[in-house]
C-alpha positions as CSV (number, residue, x, y, z in Angstrom):
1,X,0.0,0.0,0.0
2,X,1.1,3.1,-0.9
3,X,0.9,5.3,2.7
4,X,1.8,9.1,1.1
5,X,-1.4,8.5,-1.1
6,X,-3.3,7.8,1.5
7,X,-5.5,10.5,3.1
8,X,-6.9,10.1,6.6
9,X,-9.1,11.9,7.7
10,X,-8.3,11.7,11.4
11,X,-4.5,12.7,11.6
12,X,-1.1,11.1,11.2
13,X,-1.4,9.3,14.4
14,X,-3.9,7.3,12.9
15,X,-1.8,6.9,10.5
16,X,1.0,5.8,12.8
17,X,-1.6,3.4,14.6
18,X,-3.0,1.4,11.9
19,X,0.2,0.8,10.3
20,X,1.0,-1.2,13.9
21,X,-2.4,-2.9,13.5
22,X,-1.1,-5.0,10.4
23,X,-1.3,-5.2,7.1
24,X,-4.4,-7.4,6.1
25,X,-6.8,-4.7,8.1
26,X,-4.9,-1.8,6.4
27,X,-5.9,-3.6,3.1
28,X,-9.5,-4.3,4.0
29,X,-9.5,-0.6,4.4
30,X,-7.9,0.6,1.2
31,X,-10.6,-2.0,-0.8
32,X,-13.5,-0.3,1.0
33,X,-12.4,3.3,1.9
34,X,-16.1,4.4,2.6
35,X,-16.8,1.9,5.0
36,X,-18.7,3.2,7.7
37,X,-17.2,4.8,10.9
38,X,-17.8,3.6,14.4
39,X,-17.2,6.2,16.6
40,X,-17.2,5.2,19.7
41,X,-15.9,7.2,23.6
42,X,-14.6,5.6,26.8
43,X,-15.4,6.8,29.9
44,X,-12.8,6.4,32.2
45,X,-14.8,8.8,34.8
46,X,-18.1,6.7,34.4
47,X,-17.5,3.0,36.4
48,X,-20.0,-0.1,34.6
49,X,-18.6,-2.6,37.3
50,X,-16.9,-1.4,40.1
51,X,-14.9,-4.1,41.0
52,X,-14.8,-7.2,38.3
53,X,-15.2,-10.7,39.6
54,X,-13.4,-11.8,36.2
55,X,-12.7,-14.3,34.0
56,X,-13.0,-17.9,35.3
57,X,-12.2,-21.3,34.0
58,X,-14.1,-25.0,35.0
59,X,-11.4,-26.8,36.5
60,X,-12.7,-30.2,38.0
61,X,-11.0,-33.7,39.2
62,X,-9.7,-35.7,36.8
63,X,-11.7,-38.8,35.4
64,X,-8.1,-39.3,33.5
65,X,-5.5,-37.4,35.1
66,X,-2.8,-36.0,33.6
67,X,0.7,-37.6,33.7
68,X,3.6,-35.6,35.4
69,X,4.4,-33.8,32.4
70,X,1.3,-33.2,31.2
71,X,0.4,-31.7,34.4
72,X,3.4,-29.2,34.4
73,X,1.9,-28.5,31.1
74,X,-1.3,-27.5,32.1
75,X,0.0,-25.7,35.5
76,X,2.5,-23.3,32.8
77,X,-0.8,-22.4,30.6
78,X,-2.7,-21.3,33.8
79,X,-0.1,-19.5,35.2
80,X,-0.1,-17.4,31.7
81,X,-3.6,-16.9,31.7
82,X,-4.2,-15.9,35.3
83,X,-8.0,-16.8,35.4
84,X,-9.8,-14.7,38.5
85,X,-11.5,-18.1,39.5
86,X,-12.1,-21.5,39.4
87,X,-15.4,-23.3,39.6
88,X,-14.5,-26.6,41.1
89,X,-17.5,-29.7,41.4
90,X,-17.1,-32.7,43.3
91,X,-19.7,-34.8,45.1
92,X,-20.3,-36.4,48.8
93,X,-19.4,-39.9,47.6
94,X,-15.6,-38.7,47.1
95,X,-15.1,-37.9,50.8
96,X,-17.9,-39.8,52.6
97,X,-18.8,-43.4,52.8
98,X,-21.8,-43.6,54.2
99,X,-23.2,-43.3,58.0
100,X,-22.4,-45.7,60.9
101,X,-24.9,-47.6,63.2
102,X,-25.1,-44.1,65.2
103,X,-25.7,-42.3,62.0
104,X,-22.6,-40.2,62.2
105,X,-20.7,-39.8,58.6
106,X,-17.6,-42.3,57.8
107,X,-15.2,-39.5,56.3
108,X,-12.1,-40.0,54.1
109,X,-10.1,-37.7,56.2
110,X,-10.7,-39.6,59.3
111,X,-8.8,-42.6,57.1
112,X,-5.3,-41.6,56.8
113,X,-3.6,-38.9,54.6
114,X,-3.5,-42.4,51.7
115,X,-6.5,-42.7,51.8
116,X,-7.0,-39.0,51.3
117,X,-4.8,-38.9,48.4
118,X,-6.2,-41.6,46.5
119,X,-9.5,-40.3,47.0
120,X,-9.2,-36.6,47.0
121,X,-6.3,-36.6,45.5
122,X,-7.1,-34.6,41.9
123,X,-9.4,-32.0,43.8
124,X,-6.5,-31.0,46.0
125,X,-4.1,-30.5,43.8
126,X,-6.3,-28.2,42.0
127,X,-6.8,-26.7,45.1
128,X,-3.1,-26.5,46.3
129,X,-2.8,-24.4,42.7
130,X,-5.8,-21.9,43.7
131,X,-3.7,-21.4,47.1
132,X,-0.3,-21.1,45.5
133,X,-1.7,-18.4,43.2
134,X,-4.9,-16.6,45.2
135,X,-7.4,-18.0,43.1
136,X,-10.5,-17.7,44.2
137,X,-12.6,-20.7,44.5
138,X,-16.4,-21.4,44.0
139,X,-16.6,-24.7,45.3
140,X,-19.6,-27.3,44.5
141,X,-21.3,-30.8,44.5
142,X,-23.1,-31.7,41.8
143,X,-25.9,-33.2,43.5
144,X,-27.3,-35.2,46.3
145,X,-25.0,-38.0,47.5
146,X,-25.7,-41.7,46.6
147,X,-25.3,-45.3,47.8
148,X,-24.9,-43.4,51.5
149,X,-26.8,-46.6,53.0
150,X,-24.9,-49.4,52.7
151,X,-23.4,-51.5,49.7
152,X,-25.2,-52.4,47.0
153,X,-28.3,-49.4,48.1
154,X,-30.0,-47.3,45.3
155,X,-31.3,-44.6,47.7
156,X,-29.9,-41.0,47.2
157,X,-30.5,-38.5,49.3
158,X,-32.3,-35.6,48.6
159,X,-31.7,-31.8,48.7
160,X,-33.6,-30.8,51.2
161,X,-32.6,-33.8,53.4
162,X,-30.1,-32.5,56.8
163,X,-27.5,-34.8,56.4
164,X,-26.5,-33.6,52.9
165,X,-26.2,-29.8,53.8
166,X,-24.2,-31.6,57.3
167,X,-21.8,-33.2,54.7
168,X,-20.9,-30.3,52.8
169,X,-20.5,-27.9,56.3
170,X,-17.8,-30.7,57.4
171,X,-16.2,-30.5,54.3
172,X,-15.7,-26.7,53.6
173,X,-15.1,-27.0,56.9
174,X,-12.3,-29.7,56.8
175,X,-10.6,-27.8,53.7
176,X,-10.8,-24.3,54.9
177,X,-9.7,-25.2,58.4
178,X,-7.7,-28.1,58.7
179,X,-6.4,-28.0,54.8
180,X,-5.8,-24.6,54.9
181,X,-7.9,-23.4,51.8
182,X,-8.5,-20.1,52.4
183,X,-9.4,-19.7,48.7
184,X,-12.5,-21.2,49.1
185,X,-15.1,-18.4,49.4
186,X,-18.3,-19.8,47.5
187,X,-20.0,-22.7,47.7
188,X,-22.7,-24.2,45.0
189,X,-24.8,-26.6,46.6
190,X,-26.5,-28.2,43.4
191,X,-25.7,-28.4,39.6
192,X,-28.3,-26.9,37.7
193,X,-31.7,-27.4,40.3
194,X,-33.7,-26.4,37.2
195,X,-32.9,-29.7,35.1
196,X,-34.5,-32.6,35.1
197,X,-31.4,-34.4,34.2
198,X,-29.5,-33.6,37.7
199,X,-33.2,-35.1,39.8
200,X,-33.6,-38.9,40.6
201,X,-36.7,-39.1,38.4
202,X,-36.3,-36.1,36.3
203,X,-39.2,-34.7,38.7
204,X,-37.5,-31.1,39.8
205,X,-39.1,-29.9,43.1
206,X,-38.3,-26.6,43.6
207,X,-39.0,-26.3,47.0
208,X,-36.7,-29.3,48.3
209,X,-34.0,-27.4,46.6
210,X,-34.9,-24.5,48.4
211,X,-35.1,-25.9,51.6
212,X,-31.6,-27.6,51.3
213,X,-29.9,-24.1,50.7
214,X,-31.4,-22.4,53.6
215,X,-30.6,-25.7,55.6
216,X,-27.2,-25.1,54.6
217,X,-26.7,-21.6,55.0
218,X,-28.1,-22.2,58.8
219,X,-25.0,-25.3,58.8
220,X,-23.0,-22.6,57.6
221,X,-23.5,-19.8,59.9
222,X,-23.6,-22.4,62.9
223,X,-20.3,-23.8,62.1
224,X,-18.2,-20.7,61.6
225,X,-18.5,-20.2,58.0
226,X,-20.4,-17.0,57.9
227,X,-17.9,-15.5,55.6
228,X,-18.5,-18.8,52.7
229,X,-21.3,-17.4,49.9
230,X,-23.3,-19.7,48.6
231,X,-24.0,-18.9,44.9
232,X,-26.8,-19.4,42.9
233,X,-29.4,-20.5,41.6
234,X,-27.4,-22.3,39.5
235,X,-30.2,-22.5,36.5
236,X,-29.3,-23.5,33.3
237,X,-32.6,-21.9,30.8
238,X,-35.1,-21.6,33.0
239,X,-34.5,-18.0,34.0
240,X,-37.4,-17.4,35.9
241,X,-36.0,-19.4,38.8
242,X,-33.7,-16.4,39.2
243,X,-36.6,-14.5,39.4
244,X,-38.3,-16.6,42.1
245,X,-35.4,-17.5,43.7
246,X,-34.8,-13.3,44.3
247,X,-38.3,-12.9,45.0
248,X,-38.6,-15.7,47.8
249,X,-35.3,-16.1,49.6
250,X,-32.9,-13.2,48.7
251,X,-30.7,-13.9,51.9
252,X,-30.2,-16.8,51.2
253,X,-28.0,-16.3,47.4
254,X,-24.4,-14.8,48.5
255,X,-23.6,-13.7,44.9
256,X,-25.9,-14.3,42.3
257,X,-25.5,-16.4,38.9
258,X,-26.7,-18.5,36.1
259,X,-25.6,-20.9,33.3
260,X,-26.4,-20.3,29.6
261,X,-24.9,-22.2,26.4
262,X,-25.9,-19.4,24.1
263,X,-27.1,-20.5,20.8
264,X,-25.2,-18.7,17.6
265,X,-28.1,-16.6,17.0
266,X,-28.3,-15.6,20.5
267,X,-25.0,-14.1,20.7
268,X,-25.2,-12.5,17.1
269,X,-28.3,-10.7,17.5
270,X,-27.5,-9.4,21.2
271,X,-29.7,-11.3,23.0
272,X,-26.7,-12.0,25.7
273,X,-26.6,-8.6,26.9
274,X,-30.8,-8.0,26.3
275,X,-31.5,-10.9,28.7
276,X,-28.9,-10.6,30.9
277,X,-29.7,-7.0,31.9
278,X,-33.2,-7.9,32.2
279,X,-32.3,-10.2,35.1
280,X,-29.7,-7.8,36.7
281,X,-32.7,-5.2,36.7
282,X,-34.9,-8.0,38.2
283,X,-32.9,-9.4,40.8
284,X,-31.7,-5.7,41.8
285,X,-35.5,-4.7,42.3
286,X,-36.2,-8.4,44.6
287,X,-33.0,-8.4,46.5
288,X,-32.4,-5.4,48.9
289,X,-28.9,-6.5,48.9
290,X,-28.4,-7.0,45.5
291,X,-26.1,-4.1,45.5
292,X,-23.6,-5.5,46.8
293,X,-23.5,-9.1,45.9
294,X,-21.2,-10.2,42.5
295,X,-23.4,-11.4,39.3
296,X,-21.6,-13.9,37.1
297,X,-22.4,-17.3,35.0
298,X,-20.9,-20.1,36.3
299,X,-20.9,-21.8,33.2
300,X,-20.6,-20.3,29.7
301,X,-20.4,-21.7,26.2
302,X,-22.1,-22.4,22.9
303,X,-24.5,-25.0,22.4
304,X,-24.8,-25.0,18.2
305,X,-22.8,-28.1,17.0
306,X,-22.7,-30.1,20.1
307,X,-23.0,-33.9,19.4
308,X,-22.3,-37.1,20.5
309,X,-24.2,-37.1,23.7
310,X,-21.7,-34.1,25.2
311,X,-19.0,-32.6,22.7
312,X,-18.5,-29.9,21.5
313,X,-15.8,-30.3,18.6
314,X,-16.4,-26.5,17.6
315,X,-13.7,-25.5,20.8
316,X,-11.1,-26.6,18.2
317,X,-12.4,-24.3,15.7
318,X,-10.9,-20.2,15.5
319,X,-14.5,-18.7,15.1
320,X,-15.2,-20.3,18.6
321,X,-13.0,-18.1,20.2
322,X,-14.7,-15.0,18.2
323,X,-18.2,-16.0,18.8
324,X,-17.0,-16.2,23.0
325,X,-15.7,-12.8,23.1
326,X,-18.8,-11.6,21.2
327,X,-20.8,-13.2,24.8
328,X,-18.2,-12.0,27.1
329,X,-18.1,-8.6,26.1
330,X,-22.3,-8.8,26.3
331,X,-22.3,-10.1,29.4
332,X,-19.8,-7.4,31.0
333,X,-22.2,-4.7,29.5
334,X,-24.5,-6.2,30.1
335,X,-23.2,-5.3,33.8
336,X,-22.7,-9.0,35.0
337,X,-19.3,-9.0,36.6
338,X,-17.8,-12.2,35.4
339,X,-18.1,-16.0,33.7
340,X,-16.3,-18.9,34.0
341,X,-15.6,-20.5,30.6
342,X,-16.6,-24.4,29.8
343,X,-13.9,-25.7,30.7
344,X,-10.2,-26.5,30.7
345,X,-9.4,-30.0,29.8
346,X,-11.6,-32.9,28.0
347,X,-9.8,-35.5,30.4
348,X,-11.8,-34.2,33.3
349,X,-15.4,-35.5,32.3
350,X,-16.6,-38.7,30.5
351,X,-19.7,-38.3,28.1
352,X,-19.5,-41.8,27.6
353,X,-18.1,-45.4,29.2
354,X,-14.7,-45.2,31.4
355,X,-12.8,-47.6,29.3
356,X,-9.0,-47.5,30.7
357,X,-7.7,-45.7,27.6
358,X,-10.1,-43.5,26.4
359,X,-11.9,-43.4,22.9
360,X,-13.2,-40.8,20.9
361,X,-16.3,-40.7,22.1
362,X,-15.4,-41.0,25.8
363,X,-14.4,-37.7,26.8
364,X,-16.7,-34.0,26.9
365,X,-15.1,-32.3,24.3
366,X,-15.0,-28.6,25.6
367,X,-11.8,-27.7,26.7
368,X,-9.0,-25.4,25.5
369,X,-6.8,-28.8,25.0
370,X,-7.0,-32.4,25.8
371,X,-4.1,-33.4,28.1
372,X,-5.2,-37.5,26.8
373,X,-4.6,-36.7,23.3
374,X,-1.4,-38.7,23.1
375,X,-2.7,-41.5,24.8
376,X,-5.9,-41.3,22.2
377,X,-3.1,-41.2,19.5
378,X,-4.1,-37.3,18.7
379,X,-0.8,-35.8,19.8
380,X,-1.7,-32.6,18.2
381,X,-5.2,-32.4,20.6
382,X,-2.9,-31.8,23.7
383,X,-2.0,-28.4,22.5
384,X,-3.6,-25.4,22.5
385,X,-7.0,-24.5,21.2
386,X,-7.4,-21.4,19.1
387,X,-9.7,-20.1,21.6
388,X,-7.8,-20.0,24.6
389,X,-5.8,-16.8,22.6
390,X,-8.8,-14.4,23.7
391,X,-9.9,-15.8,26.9
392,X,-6.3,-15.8,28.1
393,X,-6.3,-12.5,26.7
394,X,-9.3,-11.4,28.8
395,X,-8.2,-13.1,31.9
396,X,-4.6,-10.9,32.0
397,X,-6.1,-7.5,31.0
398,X,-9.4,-7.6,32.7
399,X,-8.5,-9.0,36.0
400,X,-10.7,-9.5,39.3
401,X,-10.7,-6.3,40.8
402,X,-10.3,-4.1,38.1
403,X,-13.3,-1.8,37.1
404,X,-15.4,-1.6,33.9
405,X,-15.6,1.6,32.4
406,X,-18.4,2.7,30.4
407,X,-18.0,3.1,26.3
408,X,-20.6,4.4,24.2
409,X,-22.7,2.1,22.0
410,X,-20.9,1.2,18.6
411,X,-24.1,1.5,16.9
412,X,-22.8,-1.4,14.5
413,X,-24.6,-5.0,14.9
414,X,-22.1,-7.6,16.0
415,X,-19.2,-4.8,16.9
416,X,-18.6,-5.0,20.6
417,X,-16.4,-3.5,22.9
418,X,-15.2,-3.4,26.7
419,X,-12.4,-1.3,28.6
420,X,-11.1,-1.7,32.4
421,X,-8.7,0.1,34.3
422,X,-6.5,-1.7,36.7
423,X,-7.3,-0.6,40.3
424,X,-4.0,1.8,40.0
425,X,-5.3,3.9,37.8
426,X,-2.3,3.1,35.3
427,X,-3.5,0.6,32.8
428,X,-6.3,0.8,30.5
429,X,-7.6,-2.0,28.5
430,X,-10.1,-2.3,25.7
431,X,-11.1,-5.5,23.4
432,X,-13.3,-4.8,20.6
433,X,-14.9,-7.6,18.9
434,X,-16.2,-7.4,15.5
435,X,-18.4,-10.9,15.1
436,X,-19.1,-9.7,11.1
437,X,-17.8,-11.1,7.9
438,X,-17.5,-6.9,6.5
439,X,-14.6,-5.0,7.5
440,X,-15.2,-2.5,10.5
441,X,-13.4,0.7,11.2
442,X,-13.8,2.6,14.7
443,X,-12.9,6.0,15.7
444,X,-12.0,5.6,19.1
445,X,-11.8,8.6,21.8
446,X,-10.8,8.1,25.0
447,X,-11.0,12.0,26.4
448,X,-9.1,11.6,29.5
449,X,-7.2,8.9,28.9
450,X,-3.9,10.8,28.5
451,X,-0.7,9.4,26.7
452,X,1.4,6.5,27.0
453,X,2.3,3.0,25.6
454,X,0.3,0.9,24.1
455,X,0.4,-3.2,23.0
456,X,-2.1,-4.2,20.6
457,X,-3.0,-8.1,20.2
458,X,-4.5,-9.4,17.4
459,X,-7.1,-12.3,17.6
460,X,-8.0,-13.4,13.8
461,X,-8.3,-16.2,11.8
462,X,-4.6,-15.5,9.7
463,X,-2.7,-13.0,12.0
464,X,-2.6,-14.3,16.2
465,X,1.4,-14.2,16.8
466,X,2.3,-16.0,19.4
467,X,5.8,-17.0,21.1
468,X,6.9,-20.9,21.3
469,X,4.8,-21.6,24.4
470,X,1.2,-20.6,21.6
471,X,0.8,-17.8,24.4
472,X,0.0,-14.9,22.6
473,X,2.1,-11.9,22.3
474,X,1.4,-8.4,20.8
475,X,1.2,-7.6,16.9
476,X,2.7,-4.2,18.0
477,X,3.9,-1.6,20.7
478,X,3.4,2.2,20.4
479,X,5.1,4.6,22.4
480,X,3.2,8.0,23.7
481,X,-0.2,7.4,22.2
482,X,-2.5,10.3,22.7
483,X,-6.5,8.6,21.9
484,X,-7.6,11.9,23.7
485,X,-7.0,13.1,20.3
486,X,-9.3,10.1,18.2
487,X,-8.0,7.4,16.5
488,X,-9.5,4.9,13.9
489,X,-8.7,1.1,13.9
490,X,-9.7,-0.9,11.1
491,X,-11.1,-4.6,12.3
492,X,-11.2,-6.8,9.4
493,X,-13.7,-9.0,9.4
494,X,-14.4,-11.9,12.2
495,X,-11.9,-11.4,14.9
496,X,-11.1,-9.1,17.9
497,X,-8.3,-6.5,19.0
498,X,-6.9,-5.7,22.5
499,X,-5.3,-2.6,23.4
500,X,-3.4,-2.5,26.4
501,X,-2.5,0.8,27.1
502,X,0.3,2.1,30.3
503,X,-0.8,5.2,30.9
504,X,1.1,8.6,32.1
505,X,-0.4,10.9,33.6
């Protein structure tokens, strides 16, 4: 491209900028010069979220654990992406085996520190990582505890039944206190109450469920564990339980949140952010508290193309990463404060059999890689899926604690965008998303923002750089940007840009 015959219209630094940006945008620009302008302001005066619960990650026991190396591996790729929070299931049956004449609960714990590890073993290293790094923790059980009465029973108990909220105050208790877990500051009593699929049955009763978490929160409260949230409701669809649920016992929900795998359509025509507003609004208006209690999804992912009882083979695919940071920049404007991705690894769930080596069609296939590849004979499944580029990406420059500023609307469908300031003051980060096949340009203002440095990261489907580890690294760095001044950025179509900007006062 010839740069001295082409005439911005908004300066020299834009100039400058785009020419950092890369080449393929520059040359979606110069094929379509009259592409419409975005122009779009940030804040930095006017706070969205004051203080961002963040970006989390699933990260549950292993059905297949990973092997030494493997588990270095995965322990180096979380300590680059620096999630806010893990949400970590387990169930009853891995630390208790049933009641004694008296009725009093045979623990592992009680058992020796073998037993422990062979039973407990995956769930504390995971938890010895959260420790190591102050990561929170939302801790959970799936659902009610089975086979409690003796070998060879059927019975399971159910939610509202004492013994199960008994079982999980001893063992919060047991890993906060005696384990040392201080990490652990949520609990989720029940995997999605809403679903007939987590009920013996399929028959859902609301009201058992909701008697089993304010039995719990009185087990909390009378065992020292005032300070432990529980979160929910937990519903996946279903979103007038939130409704009811804020209605009916407000107390009783710490911090507030939801599941949702979001159809395509559902994240292209905004309906993310419509809905999830909606239910902010709602719970806000039921829940005198509300104010100061976190909202987040627990879960988050995309439901087109799952098959095979529980895969999703679209994780492998670039546009999955675009089509998540299209929902994770609705849901922060949305003014939800956080969601935890589905998930990290394939090895840690089973959709179908246990076989020793597993098969194809043996593991959920969600996870940013598959630490079984090799042993599946797919090598090339243990590395790095293209979508853990922008949810790393999110994780590092939108961390917990940091506060969403508010941008003006882009006035473009499926052209997104989100900025945060570190809690210092001195970093300012934006990721605009443009979820579109056309090229986008935006004039971006940011009045107050000053000058300083800025790294820009590119997220598309032929320009991600990234160093040997696949962690990705910036397209560019620009010393003493002024945006007070306006500057335009071309997006070509389906991908995302960061901006990470130091700022100097």
């Amino acid at each position: 491209m010839n740069f001295s015959a082409w005439r911005n219209p908004f300066g020299c630094l834009g100039c400058v900028l785009l020419l950092a940006l890369a080449s393929s945008t520059l040359a979606a620009q110069e094929s379509n010069p009259n592409a419409t302008v975005s122009e779009v302001t940030i804040d930095v005066h006017s706070t969205l979220v004051k203080s961002f619960f963040g970006f989390g990650i699933q990260w549950d026991p292993y059905a297949y654990p990973p092997g030494p190396e493997a588990w270095r591996l995965t322990l180096h790729r979380l300590d680059y992406a620096q999630p806010a929070f893990f949400r970590v299931m387990t169930d009853g049956n891995s630390y208790c085996d049933g009641f004694d004449a008296a009725g009093k609960p045979r623990y592992v714990w009680d058992q020796g520190e073998k037993a422990i590890r062979q039973r407990l073993g995956s769930l504390l290293d995971i938890l010895d990582y959260a420790q190591k790094k102050d990561i929170n923790v939302v801790l959970g059980e799936w659902s009610p505890p089975r086979h409690l009465q003796g070998a060879g029973s059927d019975d399971r108990l159910q939610p509202d039944d004492p013994r199960w909220a008994k079982l999980a105050t001893d063992f919060v208790t047991w890993l906060r206190k005696d384990r040392g877990y201080s990490v652990i500051h949520y609990f989720n009593l029940m995997n999605e109450p809403n679903g007939s699929w987590m009920w013996p049955g399929g028959k859902v009763d609301y009201d058992a469920w909701a008697a089993g978490i304010r039995g719990l929160r009185q087990q909390f409260d009378g065992h020292g564990l005032r300070e432990i949230s529980i979160v929910g409701p937990d519903n996946a669809g279903s979103w007038d339980w939130i409704d009811r649920v804020s209605h009916e016992m407000p107390a009783m929900i710490g911090d507030w949140e939801m599941h949702w795998y979001a159809r395509d359509q559902e994240v292209l025509d905004g309906s993310i952010e419509k809905l999830l507003r909606l239910k902010r609004e709602v719970v806000l208006a039921n829940d005198p508290g509300a104010g100061g209690k976190s909202f987040f999804l627990a879960e988050s992912g995309l439901l087109d193309g799952k098959c095979n009882g529980d895969q999703q083979p679209r994780v492998r695919t670039f546009p999955y990463g675009v089509m998540m940071a299209d929902y994770a920049a609705q849901v922060v404007q949305a003014g939800w404060m956080g969601l935890c991705a589905w998930d990290l690894d394939d090895a840690m769930h089973t959709a179908s059999g246990h076989p020793k080596v597993p098969v194809d069609t043996t593991l959920k296939l969600w996870g940013f890689w598959n630490t079984q590849g090799p042993a599946m004979g797919h090598p090339e499944d243990e590395q790095i899926r293209p979508w853990f580029y922008p949810w790393s990406l999110m994780s590092r420059l939108f961390p917990k604690g940091c506060r969403i500023v508010e941008t003006s609307s882009t006035g473009l469908a499926n052209l997104r965008i989100m900025a945060g300031q570190t809690d210092d003051g001195r970093e300012l980060n934006v990721m605009i998303v443009n979820n579109s096949d056309q090229t986008r340009t935006v004039h971006l203002t940011i009045p107050e923002a000053g000058s300083g440095t800025v790294r820009v990261y590119h997220y598309f489907e032929k320009e991600r750089p990234t160093d040997e580890d696949g962690f990705p690294v910036p397209q560019s760095k620009l010393p003493a940007v002024d945006f007070s001044v306006g500057t335009p950025l071309v997006l070509a179509g389906r991908g995302c840009v960061f901006l990470s900007m130091e700022l100097v006062r």
